[in-house]
Backbone as a printed PyTorch tensor [residue, N CA C, xyz], in Angstrom:
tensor([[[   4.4840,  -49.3500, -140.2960],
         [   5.1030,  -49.6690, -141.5720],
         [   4.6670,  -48.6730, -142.6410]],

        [[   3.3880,  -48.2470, -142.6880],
         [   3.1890,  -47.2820, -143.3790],
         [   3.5000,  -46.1280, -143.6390]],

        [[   3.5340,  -45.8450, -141.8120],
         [   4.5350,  -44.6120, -141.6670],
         [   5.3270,  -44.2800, -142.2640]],

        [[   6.8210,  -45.0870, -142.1800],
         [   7.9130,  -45.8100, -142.4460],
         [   7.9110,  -45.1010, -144.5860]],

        [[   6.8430,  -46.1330, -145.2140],
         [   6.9210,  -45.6950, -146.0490],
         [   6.6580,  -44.1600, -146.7780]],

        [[   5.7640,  -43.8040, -146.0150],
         [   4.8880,  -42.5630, -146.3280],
         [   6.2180,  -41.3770, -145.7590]],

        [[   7.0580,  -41.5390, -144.9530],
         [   8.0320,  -40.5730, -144.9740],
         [   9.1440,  -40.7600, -145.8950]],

        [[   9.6380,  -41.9810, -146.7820],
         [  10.5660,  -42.5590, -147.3340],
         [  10.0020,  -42.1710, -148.5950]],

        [[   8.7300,  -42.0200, -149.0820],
         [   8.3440,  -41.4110, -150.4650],
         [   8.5840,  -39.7770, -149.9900]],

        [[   7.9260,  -39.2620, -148.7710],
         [   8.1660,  -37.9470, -149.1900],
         [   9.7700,  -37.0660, -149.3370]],

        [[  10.1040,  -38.1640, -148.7400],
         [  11.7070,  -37.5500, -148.9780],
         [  12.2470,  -37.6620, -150.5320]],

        [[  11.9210,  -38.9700, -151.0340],
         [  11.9570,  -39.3420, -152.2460],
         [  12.1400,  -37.8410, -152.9740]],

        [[  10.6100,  -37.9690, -153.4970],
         [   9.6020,  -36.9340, -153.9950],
         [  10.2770,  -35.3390, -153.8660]],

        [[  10.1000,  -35.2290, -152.6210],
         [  11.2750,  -34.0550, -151.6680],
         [  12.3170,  -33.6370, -153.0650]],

        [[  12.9850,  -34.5660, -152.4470],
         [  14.4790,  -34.5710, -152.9890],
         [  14.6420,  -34.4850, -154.6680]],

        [[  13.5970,  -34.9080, -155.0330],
         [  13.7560,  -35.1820, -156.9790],
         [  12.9810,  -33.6720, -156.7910]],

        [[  12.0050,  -32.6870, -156.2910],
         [  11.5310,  -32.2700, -156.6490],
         [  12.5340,  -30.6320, -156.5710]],

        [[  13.3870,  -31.1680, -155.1000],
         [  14.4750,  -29.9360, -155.5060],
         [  15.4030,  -30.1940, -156.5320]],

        [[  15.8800,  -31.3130, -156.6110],
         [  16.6170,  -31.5470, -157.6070],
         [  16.4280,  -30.5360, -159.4030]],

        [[  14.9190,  -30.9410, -159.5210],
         [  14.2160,  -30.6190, -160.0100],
         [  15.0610,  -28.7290, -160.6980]],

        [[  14.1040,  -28.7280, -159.3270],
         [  14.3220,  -26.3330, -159.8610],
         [  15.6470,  -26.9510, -159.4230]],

        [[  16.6710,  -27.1610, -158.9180],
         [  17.9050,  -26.7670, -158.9330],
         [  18.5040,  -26.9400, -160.3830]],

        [[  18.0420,  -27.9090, -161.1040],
         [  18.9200,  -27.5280, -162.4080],
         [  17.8750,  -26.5330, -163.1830]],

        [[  16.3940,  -26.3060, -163.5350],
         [  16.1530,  -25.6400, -163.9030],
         [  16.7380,  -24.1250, -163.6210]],

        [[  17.1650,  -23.8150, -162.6720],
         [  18.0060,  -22.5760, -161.8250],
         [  19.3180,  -22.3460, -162.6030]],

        [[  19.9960,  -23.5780, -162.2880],
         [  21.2070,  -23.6060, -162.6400],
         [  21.5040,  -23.3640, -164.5360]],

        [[  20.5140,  -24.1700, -165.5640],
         [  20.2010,  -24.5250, -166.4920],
         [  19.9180,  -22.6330, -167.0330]],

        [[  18.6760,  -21.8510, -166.5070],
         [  18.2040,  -21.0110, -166.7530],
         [  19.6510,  -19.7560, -166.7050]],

        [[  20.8450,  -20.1970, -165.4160],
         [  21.6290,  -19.1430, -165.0580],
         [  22.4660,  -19.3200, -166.4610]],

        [[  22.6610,  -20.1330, -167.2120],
         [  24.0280,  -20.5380, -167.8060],
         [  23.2280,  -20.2410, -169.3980]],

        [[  21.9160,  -20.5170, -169.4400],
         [  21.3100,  -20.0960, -170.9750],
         [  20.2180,  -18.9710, -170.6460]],

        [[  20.0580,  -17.6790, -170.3830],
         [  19.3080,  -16.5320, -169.9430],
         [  18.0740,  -16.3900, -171.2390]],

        [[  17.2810,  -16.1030, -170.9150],
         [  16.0870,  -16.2180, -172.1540],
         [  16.5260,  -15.2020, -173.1560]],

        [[  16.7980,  -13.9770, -172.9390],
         [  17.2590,  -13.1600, -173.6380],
         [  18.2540,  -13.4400, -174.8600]],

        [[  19.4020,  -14.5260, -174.3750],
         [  20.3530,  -15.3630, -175.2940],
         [  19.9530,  -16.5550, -176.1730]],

        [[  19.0360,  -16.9130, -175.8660],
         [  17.9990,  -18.6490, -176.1220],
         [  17.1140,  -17.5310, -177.8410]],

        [[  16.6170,  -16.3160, -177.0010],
         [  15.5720,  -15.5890, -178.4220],
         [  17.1090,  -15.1170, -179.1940]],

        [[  18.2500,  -14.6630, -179.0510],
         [  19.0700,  -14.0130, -180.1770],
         [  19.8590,  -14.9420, -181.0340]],

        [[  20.0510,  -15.9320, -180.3040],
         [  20.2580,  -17.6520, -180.5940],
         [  19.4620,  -17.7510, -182.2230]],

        [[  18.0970,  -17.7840, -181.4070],
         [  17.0040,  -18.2340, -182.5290],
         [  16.6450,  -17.1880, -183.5880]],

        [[  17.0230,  -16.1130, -183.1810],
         [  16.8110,  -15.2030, -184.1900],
         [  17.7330,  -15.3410, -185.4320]],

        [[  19.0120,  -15.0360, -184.5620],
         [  19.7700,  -15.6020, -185.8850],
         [  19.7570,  -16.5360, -186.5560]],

        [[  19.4110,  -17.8980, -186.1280],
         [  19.0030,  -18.9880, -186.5180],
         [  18.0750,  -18.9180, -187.9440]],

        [[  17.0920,  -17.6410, -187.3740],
         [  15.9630,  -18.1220, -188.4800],
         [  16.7410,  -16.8590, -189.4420]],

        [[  17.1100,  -16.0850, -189.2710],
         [  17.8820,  -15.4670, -190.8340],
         [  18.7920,  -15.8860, -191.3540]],

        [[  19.3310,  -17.0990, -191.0150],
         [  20.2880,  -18.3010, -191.3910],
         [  19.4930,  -18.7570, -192.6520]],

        [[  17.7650,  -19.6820, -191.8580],
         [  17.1740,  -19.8210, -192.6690],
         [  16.5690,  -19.1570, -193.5420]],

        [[  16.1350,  -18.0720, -193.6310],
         [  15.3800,  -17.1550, -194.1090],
         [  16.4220,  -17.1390, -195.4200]],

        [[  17.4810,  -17.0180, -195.3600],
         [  18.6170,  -16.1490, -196.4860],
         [  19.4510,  -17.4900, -197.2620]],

        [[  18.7200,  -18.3940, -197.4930],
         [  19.5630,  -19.3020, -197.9950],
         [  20.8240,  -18.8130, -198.8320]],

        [[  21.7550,  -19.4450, -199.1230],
         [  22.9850,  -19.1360, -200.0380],
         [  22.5520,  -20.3480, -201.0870]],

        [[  21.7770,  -19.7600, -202.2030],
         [  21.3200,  -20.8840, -203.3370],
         [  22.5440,  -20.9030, -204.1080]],

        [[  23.3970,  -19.9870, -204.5560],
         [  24.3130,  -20.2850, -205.2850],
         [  25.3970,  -21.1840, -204.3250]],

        [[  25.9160,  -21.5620, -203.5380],
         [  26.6820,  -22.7090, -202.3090],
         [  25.7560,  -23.9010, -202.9340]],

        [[  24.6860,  -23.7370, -202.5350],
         [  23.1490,  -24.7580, -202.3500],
         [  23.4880,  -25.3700, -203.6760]],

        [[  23.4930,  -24.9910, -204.8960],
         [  23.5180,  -25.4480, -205.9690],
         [  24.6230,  -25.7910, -206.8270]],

        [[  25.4510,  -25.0700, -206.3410],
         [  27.2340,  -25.5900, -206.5510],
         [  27.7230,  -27.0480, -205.6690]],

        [[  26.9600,  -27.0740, -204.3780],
         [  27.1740,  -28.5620, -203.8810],
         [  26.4660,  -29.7510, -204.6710]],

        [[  25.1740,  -28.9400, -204.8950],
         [  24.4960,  -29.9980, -205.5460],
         [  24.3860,  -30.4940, -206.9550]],

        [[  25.7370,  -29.4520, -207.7320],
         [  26.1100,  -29.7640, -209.0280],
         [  24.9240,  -29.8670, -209.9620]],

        [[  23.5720,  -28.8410, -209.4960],
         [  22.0850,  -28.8220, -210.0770],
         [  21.6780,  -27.7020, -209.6670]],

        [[  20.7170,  -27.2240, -210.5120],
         [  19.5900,  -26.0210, -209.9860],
         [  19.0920,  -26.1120, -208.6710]],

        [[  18.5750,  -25.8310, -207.8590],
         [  17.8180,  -26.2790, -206.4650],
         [  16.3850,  -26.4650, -206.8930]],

        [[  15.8860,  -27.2060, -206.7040],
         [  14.1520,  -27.6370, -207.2170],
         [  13.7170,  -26.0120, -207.0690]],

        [[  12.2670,  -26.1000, -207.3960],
         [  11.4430,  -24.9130, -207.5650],
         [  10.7970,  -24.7330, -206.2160]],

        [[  10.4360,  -25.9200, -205.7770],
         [  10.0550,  -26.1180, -204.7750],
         [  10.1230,  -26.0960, -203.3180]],

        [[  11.7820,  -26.7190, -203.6590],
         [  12.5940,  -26.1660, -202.5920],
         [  12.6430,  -24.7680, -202.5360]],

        [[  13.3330,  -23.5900, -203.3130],
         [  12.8470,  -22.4690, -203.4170],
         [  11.6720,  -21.5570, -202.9180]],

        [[  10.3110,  -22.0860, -203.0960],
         [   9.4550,  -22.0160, -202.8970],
         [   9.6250,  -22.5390, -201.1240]],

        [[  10.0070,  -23.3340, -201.1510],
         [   9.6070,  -24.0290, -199.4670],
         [  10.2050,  -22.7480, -198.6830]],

        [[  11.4510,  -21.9960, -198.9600],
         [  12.5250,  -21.5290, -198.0510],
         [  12.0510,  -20.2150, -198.7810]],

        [[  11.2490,  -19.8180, -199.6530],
         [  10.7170,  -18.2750, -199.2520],
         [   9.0650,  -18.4910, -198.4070]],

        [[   8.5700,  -19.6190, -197.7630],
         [   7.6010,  -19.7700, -197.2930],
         [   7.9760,  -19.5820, -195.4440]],

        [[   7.7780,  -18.1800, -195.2010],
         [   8.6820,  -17.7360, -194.2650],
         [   7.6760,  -18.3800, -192.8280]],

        [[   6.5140,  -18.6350, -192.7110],
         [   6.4070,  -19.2410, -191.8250],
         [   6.1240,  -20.3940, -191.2430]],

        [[   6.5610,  -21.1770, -192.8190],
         [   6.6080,  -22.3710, -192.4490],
         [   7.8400,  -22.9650, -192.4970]],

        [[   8.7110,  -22.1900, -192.9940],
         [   9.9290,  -22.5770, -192.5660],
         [  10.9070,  -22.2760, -191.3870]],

        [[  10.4500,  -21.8500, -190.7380],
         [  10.6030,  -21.1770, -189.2880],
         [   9.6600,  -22.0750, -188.6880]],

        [[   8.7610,  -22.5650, -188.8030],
         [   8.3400,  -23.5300, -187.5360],
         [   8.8240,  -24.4890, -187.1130]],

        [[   8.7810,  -24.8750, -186.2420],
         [   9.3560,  -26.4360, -185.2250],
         [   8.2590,  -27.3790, -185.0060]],

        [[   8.5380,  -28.5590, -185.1830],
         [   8.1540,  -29.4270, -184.8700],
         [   6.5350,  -29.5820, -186.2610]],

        [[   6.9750,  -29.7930, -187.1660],
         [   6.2180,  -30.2060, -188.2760],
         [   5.6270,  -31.4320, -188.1250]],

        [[   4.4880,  -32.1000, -188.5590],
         [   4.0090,  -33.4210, -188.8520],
         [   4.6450,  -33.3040, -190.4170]],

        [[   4.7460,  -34.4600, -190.5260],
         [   4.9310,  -34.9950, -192.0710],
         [   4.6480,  -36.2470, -192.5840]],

        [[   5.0770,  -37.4740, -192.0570],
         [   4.6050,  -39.0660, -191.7910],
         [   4.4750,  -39.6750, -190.2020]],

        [[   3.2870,  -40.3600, -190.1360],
         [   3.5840,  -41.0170, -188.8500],
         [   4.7280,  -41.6020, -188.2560]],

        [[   5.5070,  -42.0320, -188.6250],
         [   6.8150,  -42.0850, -188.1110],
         [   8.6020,  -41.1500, -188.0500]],

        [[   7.6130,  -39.8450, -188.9220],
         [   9.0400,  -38.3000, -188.9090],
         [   7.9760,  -37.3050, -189.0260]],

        [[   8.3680,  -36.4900, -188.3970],
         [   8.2400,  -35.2790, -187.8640],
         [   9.7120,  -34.5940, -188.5880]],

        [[   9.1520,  -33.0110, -188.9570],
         [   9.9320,  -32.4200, -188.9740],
         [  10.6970,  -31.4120, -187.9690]],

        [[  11.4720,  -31.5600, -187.4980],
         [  11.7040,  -30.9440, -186.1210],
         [  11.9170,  -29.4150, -186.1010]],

        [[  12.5020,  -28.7680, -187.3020],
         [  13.2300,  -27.8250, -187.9320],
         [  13.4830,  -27.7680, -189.1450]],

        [[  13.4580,  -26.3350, -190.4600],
         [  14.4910,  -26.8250, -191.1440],
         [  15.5940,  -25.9480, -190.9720]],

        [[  16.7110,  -26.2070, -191.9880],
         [  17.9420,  -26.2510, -191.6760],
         [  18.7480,  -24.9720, -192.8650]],

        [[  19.3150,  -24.0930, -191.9830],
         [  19.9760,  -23.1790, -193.0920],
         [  20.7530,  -23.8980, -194.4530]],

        [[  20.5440,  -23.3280, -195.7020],
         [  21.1190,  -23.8140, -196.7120],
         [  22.3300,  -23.1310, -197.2920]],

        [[  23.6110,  -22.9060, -196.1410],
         [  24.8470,  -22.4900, -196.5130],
         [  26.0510,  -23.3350, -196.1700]],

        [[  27.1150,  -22.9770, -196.5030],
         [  28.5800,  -23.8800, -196.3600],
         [  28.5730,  -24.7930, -194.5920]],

        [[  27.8950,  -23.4330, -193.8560],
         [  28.2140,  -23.9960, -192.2740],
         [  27.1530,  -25.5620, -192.0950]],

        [[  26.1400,  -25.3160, -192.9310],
         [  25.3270,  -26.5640, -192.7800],
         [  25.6500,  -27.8050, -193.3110]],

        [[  26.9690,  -27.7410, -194.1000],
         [  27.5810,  -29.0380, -195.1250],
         [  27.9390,  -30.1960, -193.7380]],

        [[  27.4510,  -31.4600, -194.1080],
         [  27.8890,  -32.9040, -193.4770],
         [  28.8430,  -33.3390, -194.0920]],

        [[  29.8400,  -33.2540, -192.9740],
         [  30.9600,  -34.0890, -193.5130],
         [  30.6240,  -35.7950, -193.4300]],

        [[  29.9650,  -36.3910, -194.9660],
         [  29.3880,  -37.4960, -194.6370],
         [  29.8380,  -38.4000, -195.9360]],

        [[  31.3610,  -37.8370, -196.5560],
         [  31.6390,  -38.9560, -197.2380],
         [  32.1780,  -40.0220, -196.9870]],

        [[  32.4580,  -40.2250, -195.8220],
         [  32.7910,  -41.5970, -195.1740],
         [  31.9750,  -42.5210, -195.5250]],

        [[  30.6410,  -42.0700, -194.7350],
         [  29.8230,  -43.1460, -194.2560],
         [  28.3480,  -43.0620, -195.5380]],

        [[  28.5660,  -42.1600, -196.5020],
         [  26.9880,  -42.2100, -197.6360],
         [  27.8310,  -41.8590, -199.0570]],

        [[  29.1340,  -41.6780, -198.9410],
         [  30.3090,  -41.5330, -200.6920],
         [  29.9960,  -40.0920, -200.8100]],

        [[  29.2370,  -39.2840, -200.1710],
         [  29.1340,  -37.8570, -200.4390],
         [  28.9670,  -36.9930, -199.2320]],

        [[  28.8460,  -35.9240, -199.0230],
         [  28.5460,  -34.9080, -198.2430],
         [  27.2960,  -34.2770, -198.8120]],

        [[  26.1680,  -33.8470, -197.4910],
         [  25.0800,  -33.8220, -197.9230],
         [  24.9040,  -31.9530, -197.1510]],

        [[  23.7920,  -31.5020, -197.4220],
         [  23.7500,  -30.0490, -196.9740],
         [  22.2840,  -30.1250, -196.6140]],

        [[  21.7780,  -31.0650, -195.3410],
         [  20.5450,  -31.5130, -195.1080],
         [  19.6340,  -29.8210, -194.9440]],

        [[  18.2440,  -29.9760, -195.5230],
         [  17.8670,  -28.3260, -195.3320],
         [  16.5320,  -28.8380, -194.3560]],

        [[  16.4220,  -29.9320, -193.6710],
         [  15.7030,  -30.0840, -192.3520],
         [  16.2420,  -31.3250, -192.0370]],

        [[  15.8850,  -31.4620, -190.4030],
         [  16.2350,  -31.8820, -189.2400],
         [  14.5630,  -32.9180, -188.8790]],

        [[  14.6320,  -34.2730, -188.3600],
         [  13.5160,  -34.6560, -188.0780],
         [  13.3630,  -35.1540, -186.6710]],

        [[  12.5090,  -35.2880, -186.1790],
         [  12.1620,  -34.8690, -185.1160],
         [  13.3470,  -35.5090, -183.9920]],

        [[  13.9120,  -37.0380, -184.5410],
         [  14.6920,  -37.8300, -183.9580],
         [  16.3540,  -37.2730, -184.7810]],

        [[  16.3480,  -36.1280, -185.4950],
         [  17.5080,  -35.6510, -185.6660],
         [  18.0660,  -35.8750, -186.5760]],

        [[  17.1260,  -36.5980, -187.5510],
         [  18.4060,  -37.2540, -188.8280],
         [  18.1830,  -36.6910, -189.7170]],

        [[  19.4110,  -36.2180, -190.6300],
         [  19.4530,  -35.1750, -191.4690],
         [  17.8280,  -35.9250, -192.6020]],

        [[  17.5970,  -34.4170, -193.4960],
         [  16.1440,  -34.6270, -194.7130],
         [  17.1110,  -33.7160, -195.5510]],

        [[  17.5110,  -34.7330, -196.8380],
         [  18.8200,  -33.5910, -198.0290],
         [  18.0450,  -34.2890, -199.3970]],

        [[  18.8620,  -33.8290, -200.1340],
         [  19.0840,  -34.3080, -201.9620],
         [  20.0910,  -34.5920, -201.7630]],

        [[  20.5090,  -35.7480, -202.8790],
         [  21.2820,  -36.0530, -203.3860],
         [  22.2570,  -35.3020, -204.3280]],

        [[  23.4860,  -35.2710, -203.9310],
         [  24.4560,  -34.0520, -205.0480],
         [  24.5210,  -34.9380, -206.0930]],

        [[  24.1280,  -34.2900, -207.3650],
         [  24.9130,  -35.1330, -208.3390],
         [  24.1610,  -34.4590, -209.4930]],

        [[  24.6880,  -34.6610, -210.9970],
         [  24.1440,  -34.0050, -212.1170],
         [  23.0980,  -35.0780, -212.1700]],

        [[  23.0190,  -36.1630, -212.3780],
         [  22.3970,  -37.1190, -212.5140],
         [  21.6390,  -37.4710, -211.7810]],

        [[  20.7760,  -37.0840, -210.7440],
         [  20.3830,  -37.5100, -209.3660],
         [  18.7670,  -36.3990, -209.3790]],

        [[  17.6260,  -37.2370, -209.0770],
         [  16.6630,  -36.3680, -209.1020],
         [  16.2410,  -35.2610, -207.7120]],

        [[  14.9340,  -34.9400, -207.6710],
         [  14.5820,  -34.1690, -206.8780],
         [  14.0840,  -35.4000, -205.5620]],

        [[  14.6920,  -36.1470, -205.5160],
         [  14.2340,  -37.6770, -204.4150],
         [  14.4900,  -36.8000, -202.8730]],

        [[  13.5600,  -36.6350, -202.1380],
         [  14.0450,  -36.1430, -200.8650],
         [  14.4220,  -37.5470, -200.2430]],

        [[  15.5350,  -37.6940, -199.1650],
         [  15.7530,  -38.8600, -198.8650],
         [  16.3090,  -38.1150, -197.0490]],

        [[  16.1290,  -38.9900, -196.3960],
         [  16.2490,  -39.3360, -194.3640],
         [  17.7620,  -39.9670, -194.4510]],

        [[  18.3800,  -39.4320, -193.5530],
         [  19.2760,  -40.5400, -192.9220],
         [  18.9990,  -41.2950, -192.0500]],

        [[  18.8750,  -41.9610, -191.7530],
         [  18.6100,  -42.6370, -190.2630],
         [  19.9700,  -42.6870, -189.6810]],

        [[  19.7030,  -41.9450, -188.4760],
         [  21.5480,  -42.0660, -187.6450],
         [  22.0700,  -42.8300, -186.7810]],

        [[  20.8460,  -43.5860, -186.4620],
         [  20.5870,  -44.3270, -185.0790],
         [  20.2340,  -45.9250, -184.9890]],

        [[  19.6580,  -46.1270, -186.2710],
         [  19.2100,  -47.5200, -186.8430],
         [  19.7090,  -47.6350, -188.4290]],

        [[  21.2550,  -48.7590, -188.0120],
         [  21.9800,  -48.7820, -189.1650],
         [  21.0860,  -49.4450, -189.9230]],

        [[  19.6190,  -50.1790, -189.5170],
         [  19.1790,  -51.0690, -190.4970],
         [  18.1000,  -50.5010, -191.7240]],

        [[  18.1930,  -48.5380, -191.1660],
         [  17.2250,  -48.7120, -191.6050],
         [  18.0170,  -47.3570, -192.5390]],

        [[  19.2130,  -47.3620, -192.4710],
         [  20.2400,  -46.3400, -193.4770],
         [  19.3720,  -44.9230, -194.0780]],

        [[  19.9300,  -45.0250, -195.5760],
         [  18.9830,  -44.1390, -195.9240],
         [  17.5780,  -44.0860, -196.9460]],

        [[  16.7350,  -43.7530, -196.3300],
         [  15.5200,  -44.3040, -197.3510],
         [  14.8190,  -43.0450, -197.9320]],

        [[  13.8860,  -43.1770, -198.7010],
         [  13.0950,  -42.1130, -199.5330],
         [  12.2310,  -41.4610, -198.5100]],

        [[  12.3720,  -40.1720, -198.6570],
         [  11.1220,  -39.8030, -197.8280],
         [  10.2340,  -39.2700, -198.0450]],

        [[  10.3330,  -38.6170, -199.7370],
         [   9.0340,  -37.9150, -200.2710],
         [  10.0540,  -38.3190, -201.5550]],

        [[   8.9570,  -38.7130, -202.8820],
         [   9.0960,  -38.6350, -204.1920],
         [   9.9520,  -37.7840, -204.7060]],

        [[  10.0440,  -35.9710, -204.4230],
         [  10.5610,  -34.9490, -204.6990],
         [  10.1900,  -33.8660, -204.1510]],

        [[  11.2000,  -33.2200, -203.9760],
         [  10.6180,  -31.6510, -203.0880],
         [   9.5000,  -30.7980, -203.4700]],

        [[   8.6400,  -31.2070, -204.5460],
         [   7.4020,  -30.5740, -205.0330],
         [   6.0970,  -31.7020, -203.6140]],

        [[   6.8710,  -33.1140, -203.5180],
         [   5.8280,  -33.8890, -203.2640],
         [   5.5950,  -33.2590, -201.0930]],

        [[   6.9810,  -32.8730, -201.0910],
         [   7.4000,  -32.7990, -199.5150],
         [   6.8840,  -31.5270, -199.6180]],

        [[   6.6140,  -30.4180, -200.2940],
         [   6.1680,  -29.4370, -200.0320],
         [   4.5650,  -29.5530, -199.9090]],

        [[   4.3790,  -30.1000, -200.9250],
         [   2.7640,  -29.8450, -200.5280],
         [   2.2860,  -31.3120, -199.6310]],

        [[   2.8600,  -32.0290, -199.4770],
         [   2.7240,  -32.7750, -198.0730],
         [   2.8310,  -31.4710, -196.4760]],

        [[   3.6730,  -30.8850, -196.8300],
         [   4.3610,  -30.2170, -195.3270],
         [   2.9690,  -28.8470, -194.8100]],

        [[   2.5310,  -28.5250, -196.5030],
         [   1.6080,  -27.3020, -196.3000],
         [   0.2880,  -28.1410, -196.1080]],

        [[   0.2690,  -29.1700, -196.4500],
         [  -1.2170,  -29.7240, -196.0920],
         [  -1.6930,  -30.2760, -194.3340]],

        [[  -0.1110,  -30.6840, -194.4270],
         [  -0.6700,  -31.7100, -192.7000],
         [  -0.7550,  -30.1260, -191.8940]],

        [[   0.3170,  -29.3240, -192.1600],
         [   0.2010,  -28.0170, -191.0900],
         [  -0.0930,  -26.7240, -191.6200]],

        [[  -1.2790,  -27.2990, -192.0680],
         [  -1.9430,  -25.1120, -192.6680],
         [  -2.4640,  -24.7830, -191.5060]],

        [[  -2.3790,  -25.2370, -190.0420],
         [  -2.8270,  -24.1520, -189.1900],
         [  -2.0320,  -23.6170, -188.3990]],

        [[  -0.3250,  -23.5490, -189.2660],
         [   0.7440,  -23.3890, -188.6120],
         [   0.6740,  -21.8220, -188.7690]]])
């Protein structure tokens, strides 16, 4: 009986473990590393080059100082996977031009131009509006109960939150 089992795991095992490299194979043929780094390169001069005048015409406001400040802070805005609160992570942030606009007046009365991504994916924006402060605020995309909430006071408060948890970035 043991037998029995002890060949029925290794086939198991076996089998998930080709499974395994076969999509890593397959996965690696279809995204080549070479394409994955020019991907990301461009990516980060996306970020690197914000379009503040877009940035601030959506947001019918100046762009904080801070914000400013965050997106000439070239290597911390290029990193992945930020701490920020025990329950978000910053995963990325997010270029600040037209291609980054959410079409999200359906579901929040506005369209937002989120300038990071958290770890579970839900947009981190301001609020457009003349009237509307520097409130950084989360969507939650996934838990309607928990919509959209505050996530730092203001982009002065999220900045020096972001440089404190990761100065050994």
């Amino acid at each position: 009986m043991s037998k029995t089992i002890s060949i029925i795991a290794a086939v198991f095992f076996g089998t998930l473990f080709f499974t395994l490299l076969l999509r890593d194979y397959l996965w690696r043929r279809r995204h080549p590393p070479e394409e994955e780094a020019a991907e990301r390169k461009a990516l980060e001069e996306r970020i690197l080059s914000p379009d503040w005048t877009f940035y601030e015409r959506h947001l019918q406001r100046p762009a904080p100082a801070a914000l400013r400040e965050l997106f000439a802070d070239r290597r911390l805005v290029t990193s992945c996977g930020l701490k920020f609160i025990k329950s978000d992570g910053i995963s990325s942030f997010n270029p600040l031009d037209e291609n980054s606009l959410l079409d999200t007046a359906d579901q929040l009365g506005y369209d937002v131009v989120p300038f990071a991504t958290s770890d579970c994916g839900d947009a981190i924006f301001l609020r457009p509006g003349t009237d509307q402060s520097d409130t950084v605020y989360i969507a939650y995309h996934d838990d309607p109960g928990k919509g959209i909430v505050v996530l730092a006071d203001s982009a002065a408060a999220m900045l020096v939150r972001s440089r404190k948890l990761n100065d050994a970035v």
